[in-house]
C-alpha positions as CSV (number, residue, x, y, z in Angstrom):
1,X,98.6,-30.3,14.0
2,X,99.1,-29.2,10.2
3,X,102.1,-26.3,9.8
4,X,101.4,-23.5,7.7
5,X,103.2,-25.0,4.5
6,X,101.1,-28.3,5.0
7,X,97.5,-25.9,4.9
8,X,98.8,-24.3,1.7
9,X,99.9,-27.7,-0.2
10,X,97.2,-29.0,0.7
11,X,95.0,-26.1,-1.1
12,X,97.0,-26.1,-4.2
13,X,96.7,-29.3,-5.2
14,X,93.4,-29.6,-4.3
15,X,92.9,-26.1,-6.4
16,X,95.3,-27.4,-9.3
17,X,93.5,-30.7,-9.3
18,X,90.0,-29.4,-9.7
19,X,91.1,-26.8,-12.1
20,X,92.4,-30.0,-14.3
21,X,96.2,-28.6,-14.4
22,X,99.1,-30.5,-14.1
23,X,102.3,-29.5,-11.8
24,X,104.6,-29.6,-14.9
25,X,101.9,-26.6,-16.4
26,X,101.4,-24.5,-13.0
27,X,105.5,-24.8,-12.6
28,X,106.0,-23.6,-16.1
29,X,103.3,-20.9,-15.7
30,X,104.7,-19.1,-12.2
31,X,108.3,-19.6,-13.4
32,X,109.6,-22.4,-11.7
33,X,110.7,-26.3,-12.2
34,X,108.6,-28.8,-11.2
35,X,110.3,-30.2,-8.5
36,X,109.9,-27.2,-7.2
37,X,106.1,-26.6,-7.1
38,X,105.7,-30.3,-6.1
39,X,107.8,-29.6,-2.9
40,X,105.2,-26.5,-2.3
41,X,102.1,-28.9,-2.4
42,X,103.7,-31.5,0.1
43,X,104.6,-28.5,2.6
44,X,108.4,-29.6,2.0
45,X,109.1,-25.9,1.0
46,X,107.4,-22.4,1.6
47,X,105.6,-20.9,-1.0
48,X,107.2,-17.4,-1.5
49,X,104.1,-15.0,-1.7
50,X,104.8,-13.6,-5.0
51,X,104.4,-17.3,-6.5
52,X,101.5,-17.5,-4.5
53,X,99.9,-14.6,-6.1
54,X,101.0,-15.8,-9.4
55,X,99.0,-19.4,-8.6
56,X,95.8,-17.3,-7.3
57,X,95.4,-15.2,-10.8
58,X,96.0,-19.1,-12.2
59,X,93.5,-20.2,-10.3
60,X,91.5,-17.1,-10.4
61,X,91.2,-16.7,-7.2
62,X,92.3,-14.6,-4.1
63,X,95.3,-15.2,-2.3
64,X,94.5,-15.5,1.0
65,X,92.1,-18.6,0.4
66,X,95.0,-21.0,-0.1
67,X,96.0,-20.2,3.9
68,X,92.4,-21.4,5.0
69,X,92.6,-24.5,6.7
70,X,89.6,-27.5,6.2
71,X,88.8,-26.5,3.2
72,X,86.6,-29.2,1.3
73,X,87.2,-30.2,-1.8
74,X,84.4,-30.1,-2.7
75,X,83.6,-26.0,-2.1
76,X,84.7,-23.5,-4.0
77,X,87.7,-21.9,-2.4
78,X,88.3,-20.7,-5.8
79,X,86.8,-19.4,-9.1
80,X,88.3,-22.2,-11.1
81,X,88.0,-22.0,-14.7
82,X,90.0,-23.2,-18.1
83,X,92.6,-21.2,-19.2
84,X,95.5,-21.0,-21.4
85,X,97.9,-19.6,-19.4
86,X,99.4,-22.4,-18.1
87,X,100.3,-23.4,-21.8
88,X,102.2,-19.8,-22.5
Protein backbone atom coordinates (compact mmCIF):
# COMPACT_ATOMS: atom_id res chain seq x y z
CA UNK A 1 0.00 0.00 0.00
CA UNK A 2 1.28 3.61 -1.29
CA UNK A 3 1.76 6.24 1.90
CA UNK A 4 0.47 9.56 1.45
CA UNK A 5 3.91 11.12 0.37
CA UNK A 6 4.25 8.19 -2.33
CA UNK A 7 0.41 9.39 -3.95
CA UNK A 8 1.64 12.96 -4.06
CA UNK A 9 5.30 12.22 -5.73
CA UNK A 10 3.92 10.27 -7.81
CA UNK A 11 1.40 13.22 -9.14
CA UNK A 12 4.08 15.78 -9.32
CA UNK A 13 6.19 14.23 -11.45
CA UNK A 14 3.80 12.95 -13.48
CA UNK A 15 2.25 16.72 -13.57
CA UNK A 16 5.89 18.25 -13.91
CA UNK A 17 6.62 15.83 -16.68
CA UNK A 18 3.66 16.39 -18.79
CA UNK A 19 3.90 20.13 -18.23
CA UNK A 20 7.61 19.71 -19.85
CA UNK A 21 9.38 21.32 -16.58
CA UNK A 22 12.38 20.24 -15.12
CA UNK A 23 12.88 19.70 -11.13
CA UNK A 24 15.92 22.25 -11.22
CA UNK A 25 12.85 24.90 -12.69
CA UNK A 26 9.82 23.83 -10.27
CA UNK A 27 12.58 23.99 -7.32
CA UNK A 28 13.73 27.36 -8.30
CA UNK A 29 10.10 28.45 -8.92
CA UNK A 30 8.46 27.37 -5.23
CA UNK A 31 11.73 28.47 -3.51
CA UNK A 32 13.56 25.47 -2.84
CA UNK A 33 16.84 23.40 -3.97
CA UNK A 34 16.54 20.62 -5.98
CA UNK A 35 17.35 18.00 -3.91
CA UNK A 36 14.69 19.04 -2.18
CA UNK A 37 11.76 18.78 -4.64
CA UNK A 38 13.30 15.55 -5.98
CA UNK A 39 12.97 14.01 -2.33
CA UNK A 40 9.09 15.34 -2.61
CA UNK A 41 8.48 13.32 -5.93
CA UNK A 42 10.09 9.99 -4.52
CA UNK A 43 7.82 10.29 -1.18
CA UNK A 44 11.27 10.54 0.74
CA UNK A 45 9.93 13.85 2.26
CA UNK A 46 6.41 15.61 2.91
CA UNK A 47 5.43 18.20 0.80
CA UNK A 48 4.66 21.20 3.18
CA UNK A 49 1.13 22.52 1.81
CA UNK A 50 2.20 25.92 1.19
CA UNK A 51 4.73 24.45 -1.54
CA UNK A 52 2.10 22.44 -2.59
CA UNK A 53 -0.02 25.27 -3.39
CA UNK A 54 2.75 27.05 -4.91
CA UNK A 55 3.23 23.75 -7.45
CA UNK A 56 -0.75 23.69 -8.18
CA UNK A 57 -0.76 27.63 -9.49
CA UNK A 58 2.60 26.13 -11.43
CA UNK A 59 0.71 23.63 -12.72
CA UNK A 60 -2.42 25.52 -12.90
CA UNK A 61 -4.22 23.37 -11.16
CA UNK A 62 -6.09 22.77 -7.78
CA UNK A 63 -4.45 21.46 -4.86
CA UNK A 64 -6.20 18.83 -3.80
CA UNK A 65 -5.66 16.76 -7.22
CA UNK A 66 -2.13 15.91 -6.39
CA UNK A 67 -3.54 13.75 -3.16
CA UNK A 68 -5.72 11.61 -5.66
CA UNK A 69 -4.47 8.27 -5.91
CA UNK A 70 -4.46 6.15 -9.58
CA UNK A 71 -4.36 8.91 -11.38
CA UNK A 72 -3.45 8.10 -15.19
CA UNK A 73 -1.08 9.73 -16.82
CA UNK A 74 -2.70 10.11 -19.26
CA UNK A 75 -5.99 12.29 -17.84
CA UNK A 76 -5.88 15.52 -16.97
CA UNK A 77 -5.56 15.94 -13.30
CA UNK A 78 -4.39 19.32 -14.19
CA UNK A 79 -4.82 22.30 -16.53
CA UNK A 80 -1.26 22.05 -17.74
CA UNK A 81 -0.03 24.77 -19.87
CA UNK A 82 3.46 26.69 -20.71
CA UNK A 83 4.55 29.24 -18.62
CA UNK A 84 7.29 31.45 -17.67
CA UNK A 85 7.28 31.24 -14.28
CA UNK A 86 9.40 28.61 -13.65
CA UNK A 87 12.19 30.73 -15.44
CA UNK A 88 11.59 33.96 -13.00
Amino acid sequence: MKTMNQIVGENLKKTRELSGFTQEQVAKSIGVERSAYSNYESGVREVPFHLLEKIADLFGCEAFLLFEDNVEADNEICLLYTSDAADE
